[in-house]
N, CA, C and O atoms as CSV, one atom per row, in Angstrom:
chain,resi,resn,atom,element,x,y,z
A,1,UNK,N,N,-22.905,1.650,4.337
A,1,UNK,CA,C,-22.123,1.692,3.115
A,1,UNK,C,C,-21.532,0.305,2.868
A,1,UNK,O,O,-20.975,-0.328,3.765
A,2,UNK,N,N,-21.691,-0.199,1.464
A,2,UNK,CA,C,-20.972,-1.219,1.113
A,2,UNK,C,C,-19.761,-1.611,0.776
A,2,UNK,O,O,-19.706,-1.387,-0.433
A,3,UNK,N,N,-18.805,-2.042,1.099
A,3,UNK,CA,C,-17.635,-2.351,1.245
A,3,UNK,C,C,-16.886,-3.341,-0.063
A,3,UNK,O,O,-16.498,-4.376,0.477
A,4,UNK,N,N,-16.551,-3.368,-1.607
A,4,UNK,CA,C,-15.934,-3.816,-2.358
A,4,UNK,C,C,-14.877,-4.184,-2.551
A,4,UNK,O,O,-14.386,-3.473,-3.428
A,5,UNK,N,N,-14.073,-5.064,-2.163
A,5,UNK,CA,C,-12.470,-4.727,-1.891
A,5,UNK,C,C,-12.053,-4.642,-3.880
A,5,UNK,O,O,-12.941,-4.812,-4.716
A,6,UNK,N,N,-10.930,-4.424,-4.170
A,6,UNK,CA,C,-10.758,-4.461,-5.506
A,6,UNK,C,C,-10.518,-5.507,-6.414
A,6,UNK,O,O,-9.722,-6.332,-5.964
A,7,UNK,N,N,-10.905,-5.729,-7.447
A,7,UNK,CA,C,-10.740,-6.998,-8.510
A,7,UNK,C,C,-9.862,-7.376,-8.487
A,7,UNK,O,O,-9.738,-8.438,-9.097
A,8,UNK,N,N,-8.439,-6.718,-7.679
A,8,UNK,CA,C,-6.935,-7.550,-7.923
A,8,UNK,C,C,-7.169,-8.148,-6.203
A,8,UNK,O,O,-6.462,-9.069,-5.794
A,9,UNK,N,N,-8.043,-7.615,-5.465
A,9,UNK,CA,C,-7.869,-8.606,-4.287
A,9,UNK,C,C,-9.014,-9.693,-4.149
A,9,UNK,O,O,-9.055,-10.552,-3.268
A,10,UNK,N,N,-9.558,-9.586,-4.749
A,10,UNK,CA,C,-10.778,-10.717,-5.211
A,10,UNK,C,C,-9.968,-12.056,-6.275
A,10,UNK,O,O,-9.848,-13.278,-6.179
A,11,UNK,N,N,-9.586,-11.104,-7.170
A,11,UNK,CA,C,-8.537,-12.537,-8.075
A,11,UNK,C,C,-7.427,-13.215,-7.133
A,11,UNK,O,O,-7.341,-14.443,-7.164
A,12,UNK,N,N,-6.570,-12.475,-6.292
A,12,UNK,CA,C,-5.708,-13.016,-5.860
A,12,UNK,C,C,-6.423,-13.976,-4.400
A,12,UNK,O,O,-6.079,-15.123,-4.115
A,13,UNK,N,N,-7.296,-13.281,-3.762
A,13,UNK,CA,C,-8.063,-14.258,-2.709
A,13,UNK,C,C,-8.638,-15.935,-3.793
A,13,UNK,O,O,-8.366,-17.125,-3.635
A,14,UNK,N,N,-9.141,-15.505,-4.401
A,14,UNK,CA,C,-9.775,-16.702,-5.293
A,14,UNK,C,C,-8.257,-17.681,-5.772
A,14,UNK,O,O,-8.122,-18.890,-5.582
A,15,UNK,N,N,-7.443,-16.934,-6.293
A,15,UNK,CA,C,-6.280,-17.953,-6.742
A,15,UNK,C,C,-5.511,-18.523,-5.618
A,15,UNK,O,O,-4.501,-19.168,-5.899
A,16,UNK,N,N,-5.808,-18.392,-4.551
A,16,UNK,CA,C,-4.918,-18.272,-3.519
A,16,UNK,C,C,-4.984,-19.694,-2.751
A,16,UNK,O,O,-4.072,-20.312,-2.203
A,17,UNK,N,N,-6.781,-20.114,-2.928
A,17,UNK,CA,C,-7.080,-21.174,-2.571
A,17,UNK,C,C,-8.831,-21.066,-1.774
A,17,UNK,O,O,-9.828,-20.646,-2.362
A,18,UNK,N,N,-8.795,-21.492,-0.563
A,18,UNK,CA,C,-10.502,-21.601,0.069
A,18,UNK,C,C,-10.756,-20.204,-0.199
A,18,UNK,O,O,-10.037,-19.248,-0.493
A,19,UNK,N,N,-12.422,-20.429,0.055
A,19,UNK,CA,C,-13.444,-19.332,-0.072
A,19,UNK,C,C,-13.670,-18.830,1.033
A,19,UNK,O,O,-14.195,-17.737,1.247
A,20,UNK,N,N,-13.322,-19.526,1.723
A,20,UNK,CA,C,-13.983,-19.502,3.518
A,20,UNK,C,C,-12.773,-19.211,4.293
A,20,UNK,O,O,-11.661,-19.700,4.090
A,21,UNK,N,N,-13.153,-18.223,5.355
A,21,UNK,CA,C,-12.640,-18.614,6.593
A,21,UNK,C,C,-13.588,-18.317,7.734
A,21,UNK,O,O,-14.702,-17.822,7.563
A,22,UNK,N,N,-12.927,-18.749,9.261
A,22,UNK,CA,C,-13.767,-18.975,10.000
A,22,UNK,C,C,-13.327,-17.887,11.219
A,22,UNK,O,O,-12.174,-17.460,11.285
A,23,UNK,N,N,-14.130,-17.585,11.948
A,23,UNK,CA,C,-14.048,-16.100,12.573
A,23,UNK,C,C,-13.411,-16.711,13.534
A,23,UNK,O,O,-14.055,-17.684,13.924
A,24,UNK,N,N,-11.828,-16.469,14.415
A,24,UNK,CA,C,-11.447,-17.094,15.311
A,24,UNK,C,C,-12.481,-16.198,16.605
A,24,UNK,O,O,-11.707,-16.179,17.562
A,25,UNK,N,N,-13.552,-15.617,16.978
A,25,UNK,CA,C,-14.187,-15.258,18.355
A,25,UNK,C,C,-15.519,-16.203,18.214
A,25,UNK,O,O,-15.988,-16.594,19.283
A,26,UNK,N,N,-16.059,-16.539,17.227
A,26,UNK,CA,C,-17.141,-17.540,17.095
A,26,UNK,C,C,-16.966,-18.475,16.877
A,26,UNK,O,O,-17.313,-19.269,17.752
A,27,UNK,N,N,-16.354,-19.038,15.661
A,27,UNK,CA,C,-16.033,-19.831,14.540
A,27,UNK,C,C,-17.165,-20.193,13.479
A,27,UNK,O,O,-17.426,-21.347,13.140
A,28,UNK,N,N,-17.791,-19.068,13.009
A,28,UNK,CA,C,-18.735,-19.083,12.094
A,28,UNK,C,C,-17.711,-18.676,10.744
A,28,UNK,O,O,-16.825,-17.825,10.666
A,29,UNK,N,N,-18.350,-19.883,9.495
A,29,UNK,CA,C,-17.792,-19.752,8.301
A,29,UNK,C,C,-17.967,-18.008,7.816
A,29,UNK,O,O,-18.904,-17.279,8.142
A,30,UNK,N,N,-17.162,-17.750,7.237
A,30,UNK,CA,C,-17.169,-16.312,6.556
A,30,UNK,C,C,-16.602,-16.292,5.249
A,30,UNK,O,O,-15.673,-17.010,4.881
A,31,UNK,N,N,-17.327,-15.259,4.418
A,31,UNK,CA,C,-15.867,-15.463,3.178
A,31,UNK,C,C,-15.176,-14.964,3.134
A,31,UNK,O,O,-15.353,-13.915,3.754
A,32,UNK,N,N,-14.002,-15.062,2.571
A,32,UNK,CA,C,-12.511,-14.785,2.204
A,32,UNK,C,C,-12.558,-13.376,2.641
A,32,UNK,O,O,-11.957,-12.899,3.603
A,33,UNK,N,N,-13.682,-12.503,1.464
A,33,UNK,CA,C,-13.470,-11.256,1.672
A,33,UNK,C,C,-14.095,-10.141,2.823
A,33,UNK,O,O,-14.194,-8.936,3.058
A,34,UNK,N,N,-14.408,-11.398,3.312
A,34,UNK,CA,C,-15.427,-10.318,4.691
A,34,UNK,C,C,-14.344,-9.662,5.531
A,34,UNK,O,O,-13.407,-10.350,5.935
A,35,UNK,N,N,-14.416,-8.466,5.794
A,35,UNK,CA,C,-14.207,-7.406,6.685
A,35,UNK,C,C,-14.447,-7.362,7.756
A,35,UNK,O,O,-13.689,-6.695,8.460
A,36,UNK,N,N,-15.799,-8.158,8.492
A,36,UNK,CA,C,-16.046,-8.679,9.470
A,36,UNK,C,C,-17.286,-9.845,10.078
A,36,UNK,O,O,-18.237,-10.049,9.323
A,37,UNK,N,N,-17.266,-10.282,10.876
A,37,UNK,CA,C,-17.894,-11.257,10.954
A,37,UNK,C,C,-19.459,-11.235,11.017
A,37,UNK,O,O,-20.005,-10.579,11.904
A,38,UNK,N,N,-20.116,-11.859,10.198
A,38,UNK,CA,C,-21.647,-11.470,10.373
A,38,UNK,C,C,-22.480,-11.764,11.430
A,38,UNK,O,O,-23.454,-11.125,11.827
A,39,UNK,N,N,-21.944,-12.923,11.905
A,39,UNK,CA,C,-21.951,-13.124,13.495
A,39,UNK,C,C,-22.148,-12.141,14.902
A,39,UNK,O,O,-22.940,-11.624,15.689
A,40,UNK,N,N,-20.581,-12.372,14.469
A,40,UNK,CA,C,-20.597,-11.969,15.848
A,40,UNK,C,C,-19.581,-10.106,15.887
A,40,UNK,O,O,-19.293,-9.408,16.860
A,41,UNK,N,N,-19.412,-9.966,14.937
A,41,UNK,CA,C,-19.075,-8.388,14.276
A,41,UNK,C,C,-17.419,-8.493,14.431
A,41,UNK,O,O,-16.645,-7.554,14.241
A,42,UNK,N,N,-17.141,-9.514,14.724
A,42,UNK,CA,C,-15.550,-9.259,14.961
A,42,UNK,C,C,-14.838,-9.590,13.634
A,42,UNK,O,O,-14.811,-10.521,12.830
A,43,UNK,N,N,-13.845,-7.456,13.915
A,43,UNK,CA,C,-13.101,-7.452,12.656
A,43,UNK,C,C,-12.244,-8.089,12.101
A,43,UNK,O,O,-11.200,-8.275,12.726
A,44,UNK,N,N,-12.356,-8.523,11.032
A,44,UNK,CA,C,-10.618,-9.557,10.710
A,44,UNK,C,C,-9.805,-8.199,10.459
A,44,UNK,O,O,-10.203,-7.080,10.135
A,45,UNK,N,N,-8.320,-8.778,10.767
A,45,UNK,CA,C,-7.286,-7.889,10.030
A,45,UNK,C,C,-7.514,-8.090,8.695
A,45,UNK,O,O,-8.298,-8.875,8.162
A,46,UNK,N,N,-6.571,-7.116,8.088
A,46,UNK,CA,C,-6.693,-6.470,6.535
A,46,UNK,C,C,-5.775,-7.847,5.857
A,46,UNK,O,O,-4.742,-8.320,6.331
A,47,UNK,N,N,-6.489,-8.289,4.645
A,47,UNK,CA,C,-5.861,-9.481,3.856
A,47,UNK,C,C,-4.329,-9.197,3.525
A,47,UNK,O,O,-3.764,-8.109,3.630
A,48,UNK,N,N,-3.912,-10.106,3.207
A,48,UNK,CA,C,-2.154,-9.524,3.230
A,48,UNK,C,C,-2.162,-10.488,1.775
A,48,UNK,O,O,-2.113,-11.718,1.771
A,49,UNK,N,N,-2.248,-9.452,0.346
A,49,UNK,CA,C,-1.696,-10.131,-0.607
A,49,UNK,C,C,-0.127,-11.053,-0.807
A,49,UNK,O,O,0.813,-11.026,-0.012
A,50,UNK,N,N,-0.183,-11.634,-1.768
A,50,UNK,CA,C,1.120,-12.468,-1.801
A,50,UNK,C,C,1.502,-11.616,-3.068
A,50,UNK,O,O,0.820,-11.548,-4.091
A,51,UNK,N,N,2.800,-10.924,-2.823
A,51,UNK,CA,C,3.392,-10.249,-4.263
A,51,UNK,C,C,4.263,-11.493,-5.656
A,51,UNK,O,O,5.449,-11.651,-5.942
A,52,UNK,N,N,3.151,-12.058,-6.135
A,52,UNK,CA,C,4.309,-13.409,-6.605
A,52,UNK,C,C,3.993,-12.744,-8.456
A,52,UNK,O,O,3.000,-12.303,-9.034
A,53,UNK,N,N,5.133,-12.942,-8.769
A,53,UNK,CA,C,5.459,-12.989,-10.170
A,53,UNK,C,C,5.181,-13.995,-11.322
A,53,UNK,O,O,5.827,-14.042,-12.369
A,54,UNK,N,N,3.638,-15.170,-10.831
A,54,UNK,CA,C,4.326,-16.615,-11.176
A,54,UNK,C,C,4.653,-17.217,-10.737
A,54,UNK,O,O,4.946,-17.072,-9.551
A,55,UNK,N,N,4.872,-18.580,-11.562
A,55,UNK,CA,C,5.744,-19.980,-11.243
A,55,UNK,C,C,7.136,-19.311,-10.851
A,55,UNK,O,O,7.619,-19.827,-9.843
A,56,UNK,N,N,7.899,-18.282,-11.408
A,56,UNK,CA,C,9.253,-18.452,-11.039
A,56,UNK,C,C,9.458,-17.807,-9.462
A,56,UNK,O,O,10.473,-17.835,-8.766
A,57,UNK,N,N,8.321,-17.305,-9.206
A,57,UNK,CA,C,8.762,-17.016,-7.472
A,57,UNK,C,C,8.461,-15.246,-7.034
A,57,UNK,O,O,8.513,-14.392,-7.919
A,58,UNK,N,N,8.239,-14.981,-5.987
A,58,UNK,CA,C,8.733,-13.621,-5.520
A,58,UNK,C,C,8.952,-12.272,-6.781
A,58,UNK,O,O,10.058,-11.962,-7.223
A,59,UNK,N,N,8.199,-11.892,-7.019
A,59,UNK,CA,C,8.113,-10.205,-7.708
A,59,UNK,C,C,9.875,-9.362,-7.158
A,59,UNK,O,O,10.300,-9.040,-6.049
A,60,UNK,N,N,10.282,-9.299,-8.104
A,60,UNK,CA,C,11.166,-8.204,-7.741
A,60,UNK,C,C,10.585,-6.831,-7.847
A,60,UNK,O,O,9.728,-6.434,-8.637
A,61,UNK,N,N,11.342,-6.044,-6.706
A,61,UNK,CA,C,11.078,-4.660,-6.388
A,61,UNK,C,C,10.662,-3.694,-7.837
A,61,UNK,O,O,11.392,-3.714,-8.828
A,62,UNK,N,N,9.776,-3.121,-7.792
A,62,UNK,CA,C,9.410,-1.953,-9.296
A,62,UNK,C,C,11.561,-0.870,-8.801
A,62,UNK,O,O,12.192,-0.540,-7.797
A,63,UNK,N,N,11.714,-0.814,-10.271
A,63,UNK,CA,C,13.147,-0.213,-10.053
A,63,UNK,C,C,12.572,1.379,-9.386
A,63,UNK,O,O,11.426,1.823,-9.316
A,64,UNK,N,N,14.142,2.090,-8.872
A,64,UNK,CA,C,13.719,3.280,-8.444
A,64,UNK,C,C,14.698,4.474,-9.623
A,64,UNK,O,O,15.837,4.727,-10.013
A,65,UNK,N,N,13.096,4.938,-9.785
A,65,UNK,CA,C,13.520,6.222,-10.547
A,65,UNK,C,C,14.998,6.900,-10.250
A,65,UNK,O,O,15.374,6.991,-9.081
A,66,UNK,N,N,15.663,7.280,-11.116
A,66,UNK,CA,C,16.910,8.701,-10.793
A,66,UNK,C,C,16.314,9.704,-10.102
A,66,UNK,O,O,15.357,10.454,-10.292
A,67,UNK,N,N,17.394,9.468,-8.961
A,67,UNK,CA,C,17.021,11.062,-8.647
A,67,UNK,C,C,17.107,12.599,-9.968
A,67,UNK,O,O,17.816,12.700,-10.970
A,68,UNK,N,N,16.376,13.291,-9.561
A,68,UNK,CA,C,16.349,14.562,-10.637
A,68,UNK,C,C,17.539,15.553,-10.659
A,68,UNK,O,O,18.195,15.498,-9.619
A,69,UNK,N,N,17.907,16.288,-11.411
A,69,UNK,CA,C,19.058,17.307,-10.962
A,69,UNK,C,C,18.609,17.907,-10.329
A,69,UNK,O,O,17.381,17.892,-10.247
A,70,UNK,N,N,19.612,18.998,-9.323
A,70,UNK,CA,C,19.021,20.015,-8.532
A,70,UNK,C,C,19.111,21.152,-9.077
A,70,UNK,O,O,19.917,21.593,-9.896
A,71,UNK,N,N,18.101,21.667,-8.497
A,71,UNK,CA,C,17.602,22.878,-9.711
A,71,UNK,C,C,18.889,24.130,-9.488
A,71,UNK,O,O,19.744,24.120,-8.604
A,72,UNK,N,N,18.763,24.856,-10.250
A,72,UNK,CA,C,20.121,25.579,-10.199
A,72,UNK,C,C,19.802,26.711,-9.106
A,72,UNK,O,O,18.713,27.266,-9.245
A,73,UNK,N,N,20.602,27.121,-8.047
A,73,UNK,CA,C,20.598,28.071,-7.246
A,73,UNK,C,C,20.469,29.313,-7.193
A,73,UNK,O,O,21.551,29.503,-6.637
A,74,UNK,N,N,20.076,30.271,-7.297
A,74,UNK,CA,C,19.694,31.746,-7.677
A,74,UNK,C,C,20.708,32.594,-7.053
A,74,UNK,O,O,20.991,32.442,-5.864
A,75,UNK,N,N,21.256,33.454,-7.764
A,75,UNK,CA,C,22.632,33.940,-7.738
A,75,UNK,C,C,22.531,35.327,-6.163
A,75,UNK,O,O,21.725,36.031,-5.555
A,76,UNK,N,N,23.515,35.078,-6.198
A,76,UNK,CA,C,23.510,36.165,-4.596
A,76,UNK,C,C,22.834,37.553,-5.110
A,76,UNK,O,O,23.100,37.789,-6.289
A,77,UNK,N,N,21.865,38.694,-4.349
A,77,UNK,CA,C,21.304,39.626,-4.247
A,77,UNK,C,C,22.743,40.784,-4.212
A,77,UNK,O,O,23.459,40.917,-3.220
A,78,UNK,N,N,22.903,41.419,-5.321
A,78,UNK,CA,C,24.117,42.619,-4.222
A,78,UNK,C,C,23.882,43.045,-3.200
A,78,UNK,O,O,22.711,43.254,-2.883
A,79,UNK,N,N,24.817,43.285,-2.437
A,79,UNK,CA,C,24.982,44.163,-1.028
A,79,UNK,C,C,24.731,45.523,-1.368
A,79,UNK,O,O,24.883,46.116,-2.435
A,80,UNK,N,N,24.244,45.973,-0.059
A,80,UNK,CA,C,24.421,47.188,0.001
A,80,UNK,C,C,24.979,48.090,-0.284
A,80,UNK,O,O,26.011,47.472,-0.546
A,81,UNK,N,N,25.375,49.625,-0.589
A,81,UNK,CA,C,26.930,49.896,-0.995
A,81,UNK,C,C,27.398,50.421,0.452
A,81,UNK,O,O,26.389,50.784,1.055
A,82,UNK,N,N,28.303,50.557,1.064
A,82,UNK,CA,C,29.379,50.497,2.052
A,82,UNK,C,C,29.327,51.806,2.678
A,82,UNK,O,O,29.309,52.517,1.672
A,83,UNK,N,N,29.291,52.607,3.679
A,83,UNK,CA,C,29.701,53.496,3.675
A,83,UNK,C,C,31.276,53.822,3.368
A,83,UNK,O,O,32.190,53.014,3.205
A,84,UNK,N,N,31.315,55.193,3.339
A,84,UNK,CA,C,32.961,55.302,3.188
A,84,UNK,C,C,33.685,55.529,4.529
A,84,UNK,O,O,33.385,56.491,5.236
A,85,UNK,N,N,34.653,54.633,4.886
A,85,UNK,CA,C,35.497,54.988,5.919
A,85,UNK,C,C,35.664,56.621,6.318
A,85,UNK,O,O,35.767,57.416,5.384
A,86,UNK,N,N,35.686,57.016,7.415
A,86,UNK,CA,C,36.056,58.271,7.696
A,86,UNK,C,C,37.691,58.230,8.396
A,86,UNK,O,O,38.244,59.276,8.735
């Protein structure tokens, strides 16, 4: 099976800078997006995007939703009825 990583990790590998890297167990050139080495099969770790916003720096956090209300509680079941004291 063939392995595609996605168009936002292909753009950001490409903007990022080299095409290449080199397998630290061989040191055979590889590209950016290889998964593993054609060489010598050794896996790279998983690419670690850069979250940047731009020239002005660092992506701030996506905001966090409100929590929801809590749903309303369902009212007590009656009791039993009692016997009568003797």
């Amino acid at each position: 099976m063939c392995y595609r990583p996605p168009q936002a990790e292909i753009a950001a590998a490409e903007a990022a800078g080299p095409k290449m890297k080199d397998c630290p167990e061989c040191g055979a050139s590889q590209p950016l997006t290889a998964k593993a080495c054609s060489e010598c099969g050794y896996k790279f770790p998983p690419m670690k995007l850069n979250k940047t916003a731009g020239p002005g720096g660092p992506a701030s956090p996506a905001p966090k939703a409100p929590d929801a209300p809590a749903a309303p509680s369902a009212p007590n079941p009656p009791s039993a009825p009692k016997p009568p004291l003797s």
